[in-house]
C-alpha positions in Angstrom: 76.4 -107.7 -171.4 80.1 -107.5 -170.4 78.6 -108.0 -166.6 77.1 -110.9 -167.6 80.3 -112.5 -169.2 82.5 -111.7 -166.6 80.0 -113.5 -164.1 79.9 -116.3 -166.1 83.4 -116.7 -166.4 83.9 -116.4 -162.9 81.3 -119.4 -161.9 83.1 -121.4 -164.3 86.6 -120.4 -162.9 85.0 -121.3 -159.7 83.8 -124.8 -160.5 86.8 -125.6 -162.4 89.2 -124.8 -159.4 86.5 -127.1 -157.5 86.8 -130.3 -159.8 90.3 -129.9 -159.7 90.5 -130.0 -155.8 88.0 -133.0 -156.3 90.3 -134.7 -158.5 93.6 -133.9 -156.5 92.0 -134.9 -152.8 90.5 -138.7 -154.6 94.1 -139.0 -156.2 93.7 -143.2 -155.2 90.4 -143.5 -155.5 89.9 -146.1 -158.1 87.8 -144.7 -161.3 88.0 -141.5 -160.0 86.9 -140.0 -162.9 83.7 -142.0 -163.5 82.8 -140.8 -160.0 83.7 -136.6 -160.2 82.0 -137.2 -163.7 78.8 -138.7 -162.2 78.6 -135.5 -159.9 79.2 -132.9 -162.4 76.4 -134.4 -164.3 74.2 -134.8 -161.3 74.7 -131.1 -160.3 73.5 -130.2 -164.3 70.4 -132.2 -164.1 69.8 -130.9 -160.5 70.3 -127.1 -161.5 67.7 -128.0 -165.0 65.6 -129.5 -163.1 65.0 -126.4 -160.7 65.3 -124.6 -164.0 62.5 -126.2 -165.1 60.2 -126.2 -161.6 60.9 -122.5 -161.5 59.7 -121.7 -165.5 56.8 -124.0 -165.0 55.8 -121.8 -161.8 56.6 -118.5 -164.0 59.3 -117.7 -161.4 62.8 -117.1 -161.9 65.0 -119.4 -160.4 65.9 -116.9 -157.6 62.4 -116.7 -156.4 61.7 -119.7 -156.6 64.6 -121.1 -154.5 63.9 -118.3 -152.0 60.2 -120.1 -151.5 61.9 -123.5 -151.2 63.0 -122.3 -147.9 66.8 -122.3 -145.6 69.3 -124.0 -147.4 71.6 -126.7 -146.0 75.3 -125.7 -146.4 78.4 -128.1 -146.4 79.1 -126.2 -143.0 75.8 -127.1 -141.6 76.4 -130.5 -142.7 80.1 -130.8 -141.3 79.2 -129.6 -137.9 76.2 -131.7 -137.8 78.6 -134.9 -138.4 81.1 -134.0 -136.2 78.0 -134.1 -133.8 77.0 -137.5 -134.6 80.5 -139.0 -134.3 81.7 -136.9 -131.2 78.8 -136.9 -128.7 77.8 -140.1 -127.5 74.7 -138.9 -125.7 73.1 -139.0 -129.4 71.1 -142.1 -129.7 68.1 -143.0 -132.5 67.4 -141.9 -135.7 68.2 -138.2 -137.4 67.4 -136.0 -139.7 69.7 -133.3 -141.3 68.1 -130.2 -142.5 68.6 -126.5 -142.6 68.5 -125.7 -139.0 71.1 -128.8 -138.0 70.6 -132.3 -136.4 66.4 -133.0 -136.4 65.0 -135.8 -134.8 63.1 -138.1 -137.1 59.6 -138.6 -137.6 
């Protein structure tokens, strides 16, 4: 049980030192808060709603994320950008997934 706490408190240390980078780094952005708010709440519903996927396959939500597949990280993401932007030999349309820069369909 005291396991369980401390690992809570830590993911909510975590995201709390994450909001607050948020907040500091979109220090102009007008209605700053609306906008941090809107993704706090999207992360929620996003984490219920694979919540919910998982209990209505009788996994837990660890095996059933596992099935989902590779999962696209902000570094992923951030080198695949850079990519776009810096190499002008990219032309057409792409798709970013797990494994990079995808040509699409």
């Amino acid at each position: 049980m005291l396991a369980t706490a401390i690992i809570v408190f830590r993911e909510v240390l975590e995201a709390a030192l994450i909001v607050g980078i948020v907040l500091a780094a979109s220090r102009g952005v007008s209605r700053r808060g609306a906008w941090v708010g809107g993704g706090i709440g999207a992360g929620i519903l996003g984490a219920m709603a694979v919540a919910g996927y998982a209990a209505r396959a009788g996994l837990d939500v660890s095996t059933y994320s596992s099935q989902l597949g590779p999962t696209l990280t902000p570094e992923i993401a951030g080198k695949s950008f850079v990519e776009l932007a810096t190499n002008s030999q990219l032309a057409g349309s792409f798709m970013l997934t797990a494994g990079g820069l995808a040509p699409a369909p």
